[in-house]
N, C-alpha and C positions, 0 to 999 in steps of 0.2 A: 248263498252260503249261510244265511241267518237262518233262514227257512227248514234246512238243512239240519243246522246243529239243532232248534227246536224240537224238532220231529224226534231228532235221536235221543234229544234230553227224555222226551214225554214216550219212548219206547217202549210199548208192556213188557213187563220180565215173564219167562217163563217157570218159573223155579222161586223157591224162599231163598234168599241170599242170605252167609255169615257177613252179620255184621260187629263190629269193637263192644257191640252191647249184648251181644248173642250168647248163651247161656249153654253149657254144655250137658246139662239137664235140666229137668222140672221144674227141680229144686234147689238148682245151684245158684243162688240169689249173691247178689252184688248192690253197690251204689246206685249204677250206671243202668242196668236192665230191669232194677225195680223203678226206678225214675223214668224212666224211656215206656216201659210198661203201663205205668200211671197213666203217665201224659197220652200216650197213643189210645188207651180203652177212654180214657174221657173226651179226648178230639172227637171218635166216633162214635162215641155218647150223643154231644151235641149236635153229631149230622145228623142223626138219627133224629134229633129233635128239632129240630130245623125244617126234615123231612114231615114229620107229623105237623108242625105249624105252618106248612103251606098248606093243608086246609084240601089238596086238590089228589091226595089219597096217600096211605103209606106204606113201608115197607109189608112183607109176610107178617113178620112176627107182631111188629106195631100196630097192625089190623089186630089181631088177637090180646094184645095187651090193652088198648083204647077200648076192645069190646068188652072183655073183661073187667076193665076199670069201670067201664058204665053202668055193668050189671052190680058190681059190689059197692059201688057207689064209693071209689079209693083214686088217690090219684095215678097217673099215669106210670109213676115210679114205683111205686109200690108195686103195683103188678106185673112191672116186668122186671123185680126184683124177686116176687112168687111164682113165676115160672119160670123162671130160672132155676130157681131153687129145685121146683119138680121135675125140672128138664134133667139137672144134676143127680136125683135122686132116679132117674131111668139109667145111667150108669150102671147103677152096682147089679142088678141081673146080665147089663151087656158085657161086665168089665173089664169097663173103662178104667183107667187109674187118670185124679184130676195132677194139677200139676200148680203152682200156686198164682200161675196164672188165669186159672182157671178160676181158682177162689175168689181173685180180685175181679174177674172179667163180671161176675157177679153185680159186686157190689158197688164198684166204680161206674159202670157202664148205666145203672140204672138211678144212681145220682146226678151222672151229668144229664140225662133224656129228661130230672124231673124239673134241673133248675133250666135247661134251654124252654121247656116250655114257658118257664116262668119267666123268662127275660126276653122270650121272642116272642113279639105281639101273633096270634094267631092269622092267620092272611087272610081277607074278604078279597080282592084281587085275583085274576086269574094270572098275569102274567109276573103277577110277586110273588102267588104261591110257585109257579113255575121256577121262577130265579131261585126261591129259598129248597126248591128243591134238586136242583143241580149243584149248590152250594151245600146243602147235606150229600147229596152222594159223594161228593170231590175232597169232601171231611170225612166221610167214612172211609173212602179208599186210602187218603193218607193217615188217617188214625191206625187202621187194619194195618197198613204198612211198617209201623210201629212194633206196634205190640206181636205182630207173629213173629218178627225178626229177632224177638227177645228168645224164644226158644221157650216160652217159658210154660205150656202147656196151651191146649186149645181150649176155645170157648163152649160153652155148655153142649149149645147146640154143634156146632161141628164133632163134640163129642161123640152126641148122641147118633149122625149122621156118618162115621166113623164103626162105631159100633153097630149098627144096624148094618153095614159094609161086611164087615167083618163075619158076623154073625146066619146072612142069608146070602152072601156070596154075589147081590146084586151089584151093578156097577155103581160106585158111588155118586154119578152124573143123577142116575134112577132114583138110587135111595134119599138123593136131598130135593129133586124136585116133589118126590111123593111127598116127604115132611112138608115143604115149604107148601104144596097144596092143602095138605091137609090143615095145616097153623090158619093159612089165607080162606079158609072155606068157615073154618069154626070162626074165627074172626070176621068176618062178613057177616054170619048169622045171627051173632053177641052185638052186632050194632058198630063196630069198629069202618073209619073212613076207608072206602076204595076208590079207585081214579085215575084218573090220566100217571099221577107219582108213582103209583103201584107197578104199574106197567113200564114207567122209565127206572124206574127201583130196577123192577126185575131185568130191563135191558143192560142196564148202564154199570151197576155195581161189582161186578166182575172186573168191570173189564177197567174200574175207576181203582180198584186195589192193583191190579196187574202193574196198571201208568206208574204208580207210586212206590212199586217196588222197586220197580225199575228204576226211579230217582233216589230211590235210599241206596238201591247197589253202587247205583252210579255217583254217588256223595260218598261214601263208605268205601269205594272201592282205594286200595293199597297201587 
């Protein structure tokens, strides 16, 4: 019976659920979905960083931002607060319209990846890098969980992945593996970590936001 309810708790959702924090536009800001907003881009702020300080490879994007960082000699938040920014700026030819989620997803997301670096020792270990990097996916999915349930725009990149959708009629499965290839290739080259992380990144985080919706429906649910 424990086993049972478990299982159903941790069910992936298939769908973004309305949740009491859920916004009925972009721009329809509240107490409750700016607060809920906050908190969930900086949870998966710090998974993200978490991820990068095990040491044993990291996300698409954090390959290119690490690599980047290395060549301008900036730290890690900086630069994935500047591509950001030019991720956002591919918009306005696709457009996209941002949402003010989107603005924050910016600027939150790459405060929290600067201060986790700075308060999580980076890992010489292989099976601590391994822990801190199931413990960043498991943050990303519930942070992700969060903040999409606000309604309150999508994040740069999904924008961009969105609009490239939109735009050449590819299925959007195609057009974000190609991004996510392409981020991971230029980021490899720039010097940015790859690794065992990368490869459970890529496995695991799907399917780590899915779990987590599915516990917000099922907390949320009337």
């Amino acid at each position: 019976m424990r086993k049972e309810f478990i299982t159903e708790f941790f069910k992936p959702h298939r769908s973004i659920p309305r949740t009491p924090w859920s916004a009925s536009g972009r721009w329809d800001l509240s107490p409750s979905n700016v607060s809920v907003l906050t908190i969930g881009l900086f949870i998966f702020g710090l998974g993200d960083g978490l991820v990068i300080q095990s040491n044993i490879g990291n996300g698409p994007w954090s390959v290119l931002a690490q690599g980047v960082a290395q060549k301008l000699q900036t730290s890690i938040g900086w630069s994935t607060f500047g591509i950001s920014l030019l991720v956002l700026l591919l918009w306005i030819p696709l457009k996209e319209k941002p949402g003010f989620g989107t603005l924050l997803n910016v600027i939150v997301i790459a405060i929290a990846i600067q201060i986790a670096v700075m308060i999580f020792p980076l890992q010489h270990n292989f099976f601590s890098g391994l822990l801190f990097v199931f413990l960043g996916i498991a943050l990303i999915g519930f942070g992700s969980s969060l903040y999409i349930t606000c309604h309150l725009g999508t994040g740069p990149r999904d924008g961009l992945m969105t609009g490239l959708h939109s735009l050449t009629g590819v299925r959007v499965g195609r057009v974000r593996l190609a991004i996510e290839t392409t981020v991971f290739l230029i980021g490899a080259l720039l010097g940015g970590r790859v690794g065992l992380g990368t490869a459970l990144f890529a496995l695991l985080v799907g399917q780590s936001v899915a779990i987590f919706l599915g516990v917000v429906a099922r907390f949320t649910a009337k």
